[in-house]
Backbone of each chain as ProteinMPNN parsed JSONL, in Angstrom:
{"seq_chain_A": "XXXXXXXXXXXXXXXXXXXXXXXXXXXXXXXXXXXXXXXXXXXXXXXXXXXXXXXXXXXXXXXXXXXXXXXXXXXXXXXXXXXXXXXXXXXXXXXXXXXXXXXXXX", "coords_chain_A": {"N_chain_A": [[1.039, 16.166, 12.182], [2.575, 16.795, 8.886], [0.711, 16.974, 5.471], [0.453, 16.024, 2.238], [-1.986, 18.18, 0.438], [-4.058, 17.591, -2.244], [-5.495, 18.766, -5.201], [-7.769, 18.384, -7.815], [-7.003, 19.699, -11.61], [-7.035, 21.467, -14.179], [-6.028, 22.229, -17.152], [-3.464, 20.69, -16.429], [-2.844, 17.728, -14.228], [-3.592, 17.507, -11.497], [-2.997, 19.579, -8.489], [-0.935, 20.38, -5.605], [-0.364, 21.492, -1.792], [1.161, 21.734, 1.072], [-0.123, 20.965, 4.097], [-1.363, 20.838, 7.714], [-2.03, 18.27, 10.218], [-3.364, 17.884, 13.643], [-3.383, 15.483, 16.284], [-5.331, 14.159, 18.635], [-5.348, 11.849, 19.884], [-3.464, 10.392, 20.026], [-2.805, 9.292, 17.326], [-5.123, 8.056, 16.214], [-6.811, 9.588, 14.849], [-6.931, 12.63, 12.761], [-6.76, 16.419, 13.551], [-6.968, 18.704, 11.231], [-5.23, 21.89, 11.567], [-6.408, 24.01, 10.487], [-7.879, 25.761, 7.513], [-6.356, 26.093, 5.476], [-3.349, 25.649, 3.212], [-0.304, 24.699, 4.859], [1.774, 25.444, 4.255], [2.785, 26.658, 1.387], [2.603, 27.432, -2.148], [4.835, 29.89, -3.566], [7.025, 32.662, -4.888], [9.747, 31.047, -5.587], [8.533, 28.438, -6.05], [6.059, 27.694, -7.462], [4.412, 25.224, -8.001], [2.714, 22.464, -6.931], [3.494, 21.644, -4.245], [4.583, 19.181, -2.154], [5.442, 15.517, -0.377], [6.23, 15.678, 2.234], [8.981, 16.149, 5.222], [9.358, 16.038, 8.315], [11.64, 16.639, 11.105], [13.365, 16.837, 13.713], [16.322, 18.27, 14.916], [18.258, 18.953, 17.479], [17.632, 22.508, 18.584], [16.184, 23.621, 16.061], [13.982, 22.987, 13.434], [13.594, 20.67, 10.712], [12.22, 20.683, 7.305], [12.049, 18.82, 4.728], [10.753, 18.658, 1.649], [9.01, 18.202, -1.799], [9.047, 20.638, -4.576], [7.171, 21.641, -7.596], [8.846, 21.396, -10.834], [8.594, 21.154, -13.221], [6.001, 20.018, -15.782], [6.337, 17.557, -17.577], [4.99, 16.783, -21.143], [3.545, 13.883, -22.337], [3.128, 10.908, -23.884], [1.454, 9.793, -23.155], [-0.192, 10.308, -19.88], [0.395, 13.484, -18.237], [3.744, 13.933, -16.931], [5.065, 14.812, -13.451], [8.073, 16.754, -12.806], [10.153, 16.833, -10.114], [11.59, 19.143, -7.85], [13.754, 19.094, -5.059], [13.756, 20.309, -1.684], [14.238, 21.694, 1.161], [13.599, 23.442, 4.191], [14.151, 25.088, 7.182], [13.86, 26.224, 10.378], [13.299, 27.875, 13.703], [11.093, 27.654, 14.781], [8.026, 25.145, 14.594], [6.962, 24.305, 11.424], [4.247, 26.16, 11.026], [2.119, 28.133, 9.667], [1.959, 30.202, 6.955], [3.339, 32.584, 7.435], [5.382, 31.918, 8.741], [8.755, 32.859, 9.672], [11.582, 31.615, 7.862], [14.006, 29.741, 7.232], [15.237, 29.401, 3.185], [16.365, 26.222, 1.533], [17.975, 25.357, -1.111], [17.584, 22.534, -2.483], [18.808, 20.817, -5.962]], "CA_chain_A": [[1.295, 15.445, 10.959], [2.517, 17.213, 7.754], [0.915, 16.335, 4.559], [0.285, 17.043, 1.166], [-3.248, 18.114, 0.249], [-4.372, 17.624, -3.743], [-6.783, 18.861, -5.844], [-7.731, 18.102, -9.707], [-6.792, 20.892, -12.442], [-7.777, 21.285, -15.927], [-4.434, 21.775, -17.942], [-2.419, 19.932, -15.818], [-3.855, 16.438, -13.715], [-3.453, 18.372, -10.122], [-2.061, 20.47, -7.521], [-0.985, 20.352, -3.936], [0.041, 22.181, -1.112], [1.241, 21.153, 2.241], [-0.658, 20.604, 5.123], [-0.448, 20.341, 8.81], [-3.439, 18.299, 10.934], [-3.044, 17.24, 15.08], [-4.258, 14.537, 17.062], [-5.225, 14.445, 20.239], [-5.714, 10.939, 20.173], [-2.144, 9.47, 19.807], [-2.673, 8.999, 16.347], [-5.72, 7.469, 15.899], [-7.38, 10.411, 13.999], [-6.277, 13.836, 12.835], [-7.656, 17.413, 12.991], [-6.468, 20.071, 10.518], [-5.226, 23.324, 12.123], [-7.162, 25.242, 9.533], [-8.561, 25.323, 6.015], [-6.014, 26.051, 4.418], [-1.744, 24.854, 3.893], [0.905, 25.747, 5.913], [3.224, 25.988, 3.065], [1.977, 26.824, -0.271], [2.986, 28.325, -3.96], [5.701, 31.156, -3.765], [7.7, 32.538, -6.528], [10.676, 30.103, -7.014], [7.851, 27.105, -5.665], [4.853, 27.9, -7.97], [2.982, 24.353, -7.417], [2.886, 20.685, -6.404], [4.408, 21.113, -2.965], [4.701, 17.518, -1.189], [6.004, 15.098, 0.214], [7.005, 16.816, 3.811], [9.212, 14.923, 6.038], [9.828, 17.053, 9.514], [12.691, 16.132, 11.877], [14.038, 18.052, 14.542], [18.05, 17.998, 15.179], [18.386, 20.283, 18.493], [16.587, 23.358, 18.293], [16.216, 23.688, 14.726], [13.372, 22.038, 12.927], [14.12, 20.86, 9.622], [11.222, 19.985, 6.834], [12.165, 18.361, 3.85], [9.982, 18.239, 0.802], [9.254, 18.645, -3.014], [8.17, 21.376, -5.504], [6.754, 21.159, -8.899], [9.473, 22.104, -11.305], [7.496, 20.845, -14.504], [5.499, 18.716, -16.116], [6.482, 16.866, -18.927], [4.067, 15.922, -21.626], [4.276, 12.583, -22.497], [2.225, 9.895, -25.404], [0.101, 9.054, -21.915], [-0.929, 11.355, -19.083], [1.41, 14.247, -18.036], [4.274, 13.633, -15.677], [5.588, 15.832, -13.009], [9.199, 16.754, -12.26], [10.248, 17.984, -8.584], [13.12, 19.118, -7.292], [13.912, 18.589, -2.948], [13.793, 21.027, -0.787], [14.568, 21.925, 2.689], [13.36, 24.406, 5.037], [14.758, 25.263, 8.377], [13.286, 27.184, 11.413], [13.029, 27.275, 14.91], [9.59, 27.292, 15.313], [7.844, 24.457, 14.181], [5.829, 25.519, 10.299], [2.707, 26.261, 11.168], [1.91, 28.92, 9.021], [2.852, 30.908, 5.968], [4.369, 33.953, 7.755], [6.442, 32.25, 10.252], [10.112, 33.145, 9.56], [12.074, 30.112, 7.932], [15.421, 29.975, 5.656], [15.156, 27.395, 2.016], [17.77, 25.23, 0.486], [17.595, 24.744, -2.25], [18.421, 21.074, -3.359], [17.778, 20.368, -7.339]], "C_chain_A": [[1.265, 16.431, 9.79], [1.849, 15.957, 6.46], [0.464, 16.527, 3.262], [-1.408, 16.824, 0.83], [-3.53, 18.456, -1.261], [-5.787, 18.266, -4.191], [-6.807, 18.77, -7.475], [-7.44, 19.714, -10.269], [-6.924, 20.25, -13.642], [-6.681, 21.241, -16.705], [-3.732, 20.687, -17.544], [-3.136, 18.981, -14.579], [-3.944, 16.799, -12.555], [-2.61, 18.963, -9.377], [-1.85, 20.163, -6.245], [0.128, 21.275, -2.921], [0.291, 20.839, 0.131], [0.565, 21.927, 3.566], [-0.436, 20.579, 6.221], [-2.196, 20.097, 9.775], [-2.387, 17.923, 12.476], [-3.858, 16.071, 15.454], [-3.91, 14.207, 18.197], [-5.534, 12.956, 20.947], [-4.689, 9.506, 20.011], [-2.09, 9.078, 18.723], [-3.737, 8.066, 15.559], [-7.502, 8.142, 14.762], [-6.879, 11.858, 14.124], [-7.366, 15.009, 12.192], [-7.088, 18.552, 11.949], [-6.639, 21.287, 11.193], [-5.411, 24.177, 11.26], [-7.626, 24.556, 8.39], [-7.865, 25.169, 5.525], [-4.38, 25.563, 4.597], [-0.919, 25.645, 4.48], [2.094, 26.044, 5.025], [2.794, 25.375, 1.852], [2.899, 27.771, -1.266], [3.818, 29.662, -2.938], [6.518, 31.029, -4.747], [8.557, 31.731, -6.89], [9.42, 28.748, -6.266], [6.558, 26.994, -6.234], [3.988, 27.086, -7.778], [3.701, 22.969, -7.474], [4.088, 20.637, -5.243], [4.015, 19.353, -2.429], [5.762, 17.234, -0.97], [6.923, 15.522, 1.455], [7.387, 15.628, 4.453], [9.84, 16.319, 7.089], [10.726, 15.978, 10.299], [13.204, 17.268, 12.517], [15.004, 17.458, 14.982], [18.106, 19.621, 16.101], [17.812, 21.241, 19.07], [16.597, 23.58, 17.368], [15.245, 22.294, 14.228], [13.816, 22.467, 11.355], [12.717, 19.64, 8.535], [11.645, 20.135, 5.309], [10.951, 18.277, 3.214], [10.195, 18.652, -0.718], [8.588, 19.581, -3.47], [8.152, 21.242, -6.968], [7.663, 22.046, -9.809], [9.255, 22.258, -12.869], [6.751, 19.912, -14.883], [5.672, 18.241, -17.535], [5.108, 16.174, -19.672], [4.529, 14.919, -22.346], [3.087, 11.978, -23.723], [1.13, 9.518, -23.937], [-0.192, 10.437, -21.002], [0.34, 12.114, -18.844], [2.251, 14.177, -16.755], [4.904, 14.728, -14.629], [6.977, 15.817, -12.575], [9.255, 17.417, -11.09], [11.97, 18.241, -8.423], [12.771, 19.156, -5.654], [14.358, 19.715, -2.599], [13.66, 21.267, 0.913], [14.343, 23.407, 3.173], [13.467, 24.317, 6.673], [14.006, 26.159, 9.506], [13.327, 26.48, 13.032], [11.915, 27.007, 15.873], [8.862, 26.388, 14.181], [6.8, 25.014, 12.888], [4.768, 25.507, 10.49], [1.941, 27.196, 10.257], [2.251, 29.595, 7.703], [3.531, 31.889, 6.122], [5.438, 33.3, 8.034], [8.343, 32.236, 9.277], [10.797, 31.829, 8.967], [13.03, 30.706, 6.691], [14.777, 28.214, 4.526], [16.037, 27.131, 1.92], [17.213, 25.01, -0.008], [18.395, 23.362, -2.937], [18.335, 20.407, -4.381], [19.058, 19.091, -7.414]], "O_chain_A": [[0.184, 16.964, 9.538], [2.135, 14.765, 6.349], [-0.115, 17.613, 3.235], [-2.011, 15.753, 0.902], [-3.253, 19.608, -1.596], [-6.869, 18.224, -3.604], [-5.862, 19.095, -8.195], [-7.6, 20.718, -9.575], [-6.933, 19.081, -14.029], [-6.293, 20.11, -16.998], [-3.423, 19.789, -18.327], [-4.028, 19.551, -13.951], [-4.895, 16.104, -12.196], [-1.409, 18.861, -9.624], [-2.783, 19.566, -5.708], [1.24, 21.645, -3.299], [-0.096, 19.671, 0.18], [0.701, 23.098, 3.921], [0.748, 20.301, 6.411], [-3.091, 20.912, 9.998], [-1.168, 17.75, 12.5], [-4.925, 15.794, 14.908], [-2.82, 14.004, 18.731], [-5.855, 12.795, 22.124], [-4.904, 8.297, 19.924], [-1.193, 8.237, 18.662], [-3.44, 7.439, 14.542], [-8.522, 7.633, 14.297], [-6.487, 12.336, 15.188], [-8.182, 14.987, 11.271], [-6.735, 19.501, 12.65], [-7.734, 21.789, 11.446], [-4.652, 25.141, 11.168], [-7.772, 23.35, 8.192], [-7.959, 24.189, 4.787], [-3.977, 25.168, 5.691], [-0.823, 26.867, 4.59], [3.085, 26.756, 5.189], [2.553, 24.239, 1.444], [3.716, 28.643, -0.97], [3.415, 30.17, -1.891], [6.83, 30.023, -5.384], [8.618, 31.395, -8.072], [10.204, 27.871, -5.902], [5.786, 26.241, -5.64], [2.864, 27.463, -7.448], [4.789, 22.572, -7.89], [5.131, 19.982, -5.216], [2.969, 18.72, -2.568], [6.801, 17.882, -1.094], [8.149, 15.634, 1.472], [6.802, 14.545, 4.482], [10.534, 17.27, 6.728], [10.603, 14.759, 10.186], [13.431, 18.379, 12.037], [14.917, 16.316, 15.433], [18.043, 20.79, 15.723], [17.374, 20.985, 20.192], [17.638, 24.239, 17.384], [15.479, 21.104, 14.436], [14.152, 23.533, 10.838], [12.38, 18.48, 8.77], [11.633, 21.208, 4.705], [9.989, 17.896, 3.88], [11.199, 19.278, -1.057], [7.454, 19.689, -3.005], [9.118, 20.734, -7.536], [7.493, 23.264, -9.761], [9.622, 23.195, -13.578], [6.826, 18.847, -14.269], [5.035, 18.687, -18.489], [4.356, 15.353, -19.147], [5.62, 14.9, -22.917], [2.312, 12.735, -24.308], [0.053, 8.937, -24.068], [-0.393, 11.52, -21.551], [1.387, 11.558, -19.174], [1.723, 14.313, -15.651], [5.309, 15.711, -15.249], [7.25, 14.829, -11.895], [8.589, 18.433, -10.89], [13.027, 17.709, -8.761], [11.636, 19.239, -5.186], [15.35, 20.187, -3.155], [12.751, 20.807, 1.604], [14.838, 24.386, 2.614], [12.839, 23.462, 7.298], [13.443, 27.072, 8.902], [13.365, 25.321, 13.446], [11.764, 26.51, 16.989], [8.987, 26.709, 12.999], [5.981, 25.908, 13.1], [4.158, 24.57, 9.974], [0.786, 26.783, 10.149], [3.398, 29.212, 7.472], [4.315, 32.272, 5.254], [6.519, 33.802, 7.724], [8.721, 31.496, 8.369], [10.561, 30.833, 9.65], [12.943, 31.536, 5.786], [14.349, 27.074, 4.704], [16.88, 27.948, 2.292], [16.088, 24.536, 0.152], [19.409, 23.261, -3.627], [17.835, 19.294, -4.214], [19.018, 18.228, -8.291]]}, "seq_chain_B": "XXXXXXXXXXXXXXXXXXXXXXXXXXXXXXXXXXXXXXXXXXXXXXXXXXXXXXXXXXXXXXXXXXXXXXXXXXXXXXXXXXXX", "coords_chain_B": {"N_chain_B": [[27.496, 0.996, 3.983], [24.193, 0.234, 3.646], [22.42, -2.908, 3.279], [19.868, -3.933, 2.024], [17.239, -6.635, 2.196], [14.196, -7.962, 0.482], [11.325, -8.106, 2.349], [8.772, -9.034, 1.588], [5.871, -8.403, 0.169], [2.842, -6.658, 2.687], [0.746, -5.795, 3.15], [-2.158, -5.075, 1.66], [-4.839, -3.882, 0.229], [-6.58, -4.672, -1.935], [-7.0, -7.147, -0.495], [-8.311, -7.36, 1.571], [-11.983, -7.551, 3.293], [-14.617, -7.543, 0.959], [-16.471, -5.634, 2.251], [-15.189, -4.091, 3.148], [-14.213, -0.376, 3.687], [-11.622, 0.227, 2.431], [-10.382, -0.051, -0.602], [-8.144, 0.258, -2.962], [-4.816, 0.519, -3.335], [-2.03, 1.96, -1.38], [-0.322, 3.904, -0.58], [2.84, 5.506, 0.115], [4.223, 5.162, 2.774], [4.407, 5.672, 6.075], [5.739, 6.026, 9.247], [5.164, 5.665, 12.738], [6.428, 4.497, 16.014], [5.013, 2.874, 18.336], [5.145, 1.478, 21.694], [4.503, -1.362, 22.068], [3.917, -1.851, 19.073], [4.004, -0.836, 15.76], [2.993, 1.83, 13.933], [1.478, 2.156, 11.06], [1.096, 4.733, 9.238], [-0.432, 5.66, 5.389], [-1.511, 6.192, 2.368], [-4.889, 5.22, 0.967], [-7.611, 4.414, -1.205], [-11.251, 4.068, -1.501], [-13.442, 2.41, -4.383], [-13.555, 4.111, -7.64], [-15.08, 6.55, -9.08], [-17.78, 7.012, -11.318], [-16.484, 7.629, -13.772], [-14.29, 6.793, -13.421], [-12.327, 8.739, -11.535], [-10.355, 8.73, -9.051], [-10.31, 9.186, -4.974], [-8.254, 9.99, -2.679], [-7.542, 8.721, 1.006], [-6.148, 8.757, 3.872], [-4.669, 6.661, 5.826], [-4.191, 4.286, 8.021], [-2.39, 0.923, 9.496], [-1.721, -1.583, 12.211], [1.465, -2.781, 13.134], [2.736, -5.604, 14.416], [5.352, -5.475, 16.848], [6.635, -7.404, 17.314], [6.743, -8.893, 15.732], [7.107, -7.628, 12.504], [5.667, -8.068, 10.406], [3.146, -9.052, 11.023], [-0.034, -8.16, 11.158], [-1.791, -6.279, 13.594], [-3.98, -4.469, 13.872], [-6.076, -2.616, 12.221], [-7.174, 0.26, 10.596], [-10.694, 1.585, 10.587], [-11.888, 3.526, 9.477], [-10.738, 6.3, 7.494], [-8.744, 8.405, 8.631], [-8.556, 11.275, 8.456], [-10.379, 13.808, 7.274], [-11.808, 14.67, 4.47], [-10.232, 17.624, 2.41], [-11.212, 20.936, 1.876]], "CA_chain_B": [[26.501, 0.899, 3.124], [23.015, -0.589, 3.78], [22.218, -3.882, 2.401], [17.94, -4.467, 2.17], [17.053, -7.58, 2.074], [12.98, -8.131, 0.429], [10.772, -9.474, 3.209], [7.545, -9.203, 0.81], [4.261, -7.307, 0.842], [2.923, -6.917, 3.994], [-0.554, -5.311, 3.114], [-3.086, -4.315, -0.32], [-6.14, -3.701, 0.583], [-7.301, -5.446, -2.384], [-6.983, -8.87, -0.061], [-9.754, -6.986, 2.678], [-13.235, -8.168, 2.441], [-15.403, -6.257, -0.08], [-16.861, -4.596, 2.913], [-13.826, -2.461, 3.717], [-14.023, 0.942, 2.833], [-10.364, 0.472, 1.479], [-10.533, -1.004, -2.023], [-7.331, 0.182, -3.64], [-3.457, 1.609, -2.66], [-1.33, 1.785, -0.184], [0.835, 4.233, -0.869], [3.879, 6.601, 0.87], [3.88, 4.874, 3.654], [4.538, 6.966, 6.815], [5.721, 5.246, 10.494], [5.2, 5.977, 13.795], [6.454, 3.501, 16.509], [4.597, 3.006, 19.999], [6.212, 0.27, 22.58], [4.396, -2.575, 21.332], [3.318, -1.945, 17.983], [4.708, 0.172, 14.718], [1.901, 2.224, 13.318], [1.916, 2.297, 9.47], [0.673, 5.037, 8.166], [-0.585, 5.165, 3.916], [-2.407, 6.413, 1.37], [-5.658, 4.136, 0.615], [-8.575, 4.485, -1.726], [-12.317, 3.545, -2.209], [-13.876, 2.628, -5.498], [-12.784, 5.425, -7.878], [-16.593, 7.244, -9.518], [-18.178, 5.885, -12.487], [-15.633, 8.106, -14.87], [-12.205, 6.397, -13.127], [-11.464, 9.719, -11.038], [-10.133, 8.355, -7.224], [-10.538, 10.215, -4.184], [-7.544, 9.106, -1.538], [-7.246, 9.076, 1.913], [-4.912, 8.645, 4.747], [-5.166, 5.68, 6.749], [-3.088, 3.35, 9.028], [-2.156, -0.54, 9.678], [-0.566, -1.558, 13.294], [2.396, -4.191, 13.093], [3.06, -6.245, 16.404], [6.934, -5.052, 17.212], [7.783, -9.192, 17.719], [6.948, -9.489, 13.945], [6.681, -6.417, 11.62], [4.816, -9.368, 9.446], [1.795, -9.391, 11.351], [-1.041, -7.203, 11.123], [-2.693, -6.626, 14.619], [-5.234, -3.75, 14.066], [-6.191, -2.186, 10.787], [-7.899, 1.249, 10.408], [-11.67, 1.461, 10.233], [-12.28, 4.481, 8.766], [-9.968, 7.724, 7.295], [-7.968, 9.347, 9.538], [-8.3, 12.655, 8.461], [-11.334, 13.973, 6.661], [-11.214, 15.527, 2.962], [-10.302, 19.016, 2.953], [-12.372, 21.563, 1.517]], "C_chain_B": [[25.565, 0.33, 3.238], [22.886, -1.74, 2.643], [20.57, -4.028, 2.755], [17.71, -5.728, 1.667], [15.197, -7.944, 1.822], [12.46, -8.586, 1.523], [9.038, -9.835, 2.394], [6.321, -8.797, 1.231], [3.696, -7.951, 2.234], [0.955, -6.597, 4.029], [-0.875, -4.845, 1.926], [-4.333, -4.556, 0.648], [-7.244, -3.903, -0.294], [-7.917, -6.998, -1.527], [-8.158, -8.483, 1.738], [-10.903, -7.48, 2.102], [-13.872, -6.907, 2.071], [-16.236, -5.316, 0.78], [-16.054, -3.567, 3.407], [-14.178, -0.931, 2.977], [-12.914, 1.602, 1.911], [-10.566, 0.133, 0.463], [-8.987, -1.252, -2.793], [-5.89, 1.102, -3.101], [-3.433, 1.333, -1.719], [-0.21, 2.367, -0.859], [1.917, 4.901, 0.366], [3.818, 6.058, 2.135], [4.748, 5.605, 4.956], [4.662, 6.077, 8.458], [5.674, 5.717, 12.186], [5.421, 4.92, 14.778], [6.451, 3.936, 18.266], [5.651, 1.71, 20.618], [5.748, -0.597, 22.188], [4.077, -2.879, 20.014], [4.259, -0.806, 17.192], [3.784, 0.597, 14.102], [2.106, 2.805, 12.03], [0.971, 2.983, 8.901], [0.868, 5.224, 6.614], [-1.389, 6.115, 3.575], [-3.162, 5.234, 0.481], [-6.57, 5.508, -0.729], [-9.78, 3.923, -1.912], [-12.35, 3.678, -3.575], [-13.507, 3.899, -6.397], [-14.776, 5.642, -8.749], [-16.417, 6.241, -10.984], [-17.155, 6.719, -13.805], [-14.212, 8.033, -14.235], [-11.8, 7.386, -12.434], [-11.449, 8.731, -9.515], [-10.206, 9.877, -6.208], [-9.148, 9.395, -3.381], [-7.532, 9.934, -0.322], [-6.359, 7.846, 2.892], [-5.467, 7.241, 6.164], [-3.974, 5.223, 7.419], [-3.054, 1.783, 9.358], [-1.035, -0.365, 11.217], [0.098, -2.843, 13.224], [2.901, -4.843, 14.469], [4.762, -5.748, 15.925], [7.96, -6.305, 17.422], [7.741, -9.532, 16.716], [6.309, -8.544, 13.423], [6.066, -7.154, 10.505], [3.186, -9.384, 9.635], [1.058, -8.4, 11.798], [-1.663, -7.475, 12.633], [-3.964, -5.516, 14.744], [-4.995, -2.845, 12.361], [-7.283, -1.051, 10.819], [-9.244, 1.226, 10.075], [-12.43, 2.689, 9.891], [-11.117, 5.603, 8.415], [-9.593, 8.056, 8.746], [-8.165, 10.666, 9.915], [-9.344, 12.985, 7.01], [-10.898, 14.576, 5.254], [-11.389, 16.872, 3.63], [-11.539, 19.426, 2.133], [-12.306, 22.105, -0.001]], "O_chain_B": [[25.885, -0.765, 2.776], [23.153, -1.596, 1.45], [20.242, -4.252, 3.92], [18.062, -5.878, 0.497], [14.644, -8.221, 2.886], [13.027, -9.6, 1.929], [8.332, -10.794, 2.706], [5.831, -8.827, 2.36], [3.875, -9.056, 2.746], [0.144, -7.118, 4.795], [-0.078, -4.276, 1.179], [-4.534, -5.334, 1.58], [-8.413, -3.626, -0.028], [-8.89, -7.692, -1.823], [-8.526, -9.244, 2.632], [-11.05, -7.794, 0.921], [-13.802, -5.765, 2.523], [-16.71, -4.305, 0.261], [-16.291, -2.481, 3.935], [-14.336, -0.687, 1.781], [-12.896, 2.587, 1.172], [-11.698, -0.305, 0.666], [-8.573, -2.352, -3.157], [-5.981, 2.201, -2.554], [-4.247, 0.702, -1.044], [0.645, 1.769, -1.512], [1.629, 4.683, 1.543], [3.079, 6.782, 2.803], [5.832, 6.1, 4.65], [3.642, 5.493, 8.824], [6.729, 6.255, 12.52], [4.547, 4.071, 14.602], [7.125, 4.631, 19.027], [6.632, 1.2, 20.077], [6.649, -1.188, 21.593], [3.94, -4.061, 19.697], [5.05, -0.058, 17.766], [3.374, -0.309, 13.376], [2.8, 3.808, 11.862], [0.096, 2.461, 8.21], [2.017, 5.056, 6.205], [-1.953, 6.843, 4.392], [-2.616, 4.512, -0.354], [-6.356, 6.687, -1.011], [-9.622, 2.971, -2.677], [-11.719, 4.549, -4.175], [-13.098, 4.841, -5.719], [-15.505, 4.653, -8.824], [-15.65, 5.407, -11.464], [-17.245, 6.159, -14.897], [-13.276, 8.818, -14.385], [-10.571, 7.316, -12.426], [-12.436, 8.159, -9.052], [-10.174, 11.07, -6.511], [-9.074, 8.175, -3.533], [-7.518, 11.163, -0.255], [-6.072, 6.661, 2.719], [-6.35, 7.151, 7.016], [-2.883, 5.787, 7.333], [-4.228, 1.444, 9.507], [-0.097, 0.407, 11.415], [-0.539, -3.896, 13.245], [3.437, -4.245, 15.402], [5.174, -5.724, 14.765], [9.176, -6.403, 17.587], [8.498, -10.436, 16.363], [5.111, -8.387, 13.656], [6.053, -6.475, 9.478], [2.294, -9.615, 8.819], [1.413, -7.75, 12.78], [-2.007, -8.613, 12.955], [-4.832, -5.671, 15.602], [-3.99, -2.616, 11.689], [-8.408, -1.467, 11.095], [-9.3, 0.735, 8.948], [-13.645, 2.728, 10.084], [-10.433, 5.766, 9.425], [-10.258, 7.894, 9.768], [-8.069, 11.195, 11.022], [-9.11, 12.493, 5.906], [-9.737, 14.907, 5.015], [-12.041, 17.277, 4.593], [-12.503, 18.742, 1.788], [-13.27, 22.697, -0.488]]}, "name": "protein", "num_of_chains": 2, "seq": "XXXXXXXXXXXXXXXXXXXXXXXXXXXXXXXXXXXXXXXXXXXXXXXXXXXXXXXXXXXXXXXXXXXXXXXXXXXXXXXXXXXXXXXXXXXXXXXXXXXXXXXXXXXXXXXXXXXXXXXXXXXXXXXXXXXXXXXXXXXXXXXXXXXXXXXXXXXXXXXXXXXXXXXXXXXXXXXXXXXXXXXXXXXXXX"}
């Protein structure tokens, strides 16, 4: 299960990265394969990764999600803009090394 | 072109009894479907602290597969612990 993991911030209302837990129990609880996300902040993706949607078409996994492209301040709390993104590979993301092409979809 | 047709909330976890550990939300909801059931995962919440901040976590609702209407098992605790 991808998914996005938050935390509060002081300028801006929070952050998140993406995630990846297992379960060995058909879905009836999940463990996190580590501390930390499997796909986090890089230079054009600086913050508020989410929303991951994985799908595999063939051999080629393909994981849709968003990054934080700003935040608008507003007369109430501050909102965030994303733009959609896609990432491709043939090994499923587990990590931050593993090899993977972006699209970029604004 | 898809046409959607409302069928009307299905779950809040305001309408649990005050002993639930859910209280509030149900968001993003997230599906997985076994042979007799459709497992709905969400984003819930307890109580939020005495200065309004929430904590959320990841839970699940199972829908019988002869009526995506009817609740037949409902999550009794988080799924997936807070991180760190």
């Amino acid at each position: 299960m991808y998914y996005a993991g938050w935390n509060r911030c002081e300028s801006v209302p929070f952050n998140a990265a993406i995630g990846l837990a297992i379960s060995h129990d058909a879905g009836l609880s999940f463990k996190r394969v580590g501390l930390g996300p499997v796909l986090s902040y890089s230079p054009d993706e600086p913050f508020l990764l989410g929303s991951p949607r994985i799908r595999k078409f063939g051999d080629t996994w393909y994981l849709w999600y968003v990054s934080g492209k700003k935040w608008l301040r507003t007369a109430g709390k501050p909102e965030p803009v994303y733009k959609i993104r896609m990432a491709s590979s043939l090994m499923a993301f587990t990590g931050p090394n593993m090899a993977r092409t972006c699209w970029k979809i604004d | 072109m898809f046409e959607w047709k409302k069928l009307g909330k299905v779950f809040d976890p305001k309408d649990l009894p005050a002993s639930s550990w859910m209280k509030e939300f149900a968001q993003s909801p997230s599906v997985l479907v076994f042979r007799d059931f459709v497992r709905v995962y969400f984003c819930t919440r307890p109580s939020p602290s005495a200065d309004g901040q929430y904590m959320s976590y990841l839970s699940y609702i199972d829908l019988s597969r002869k009526n995506l209407l009817e609740i037949i098992r409902i999550c009794e605790h988080p799924v997936l612990d807070l991180g760190g």
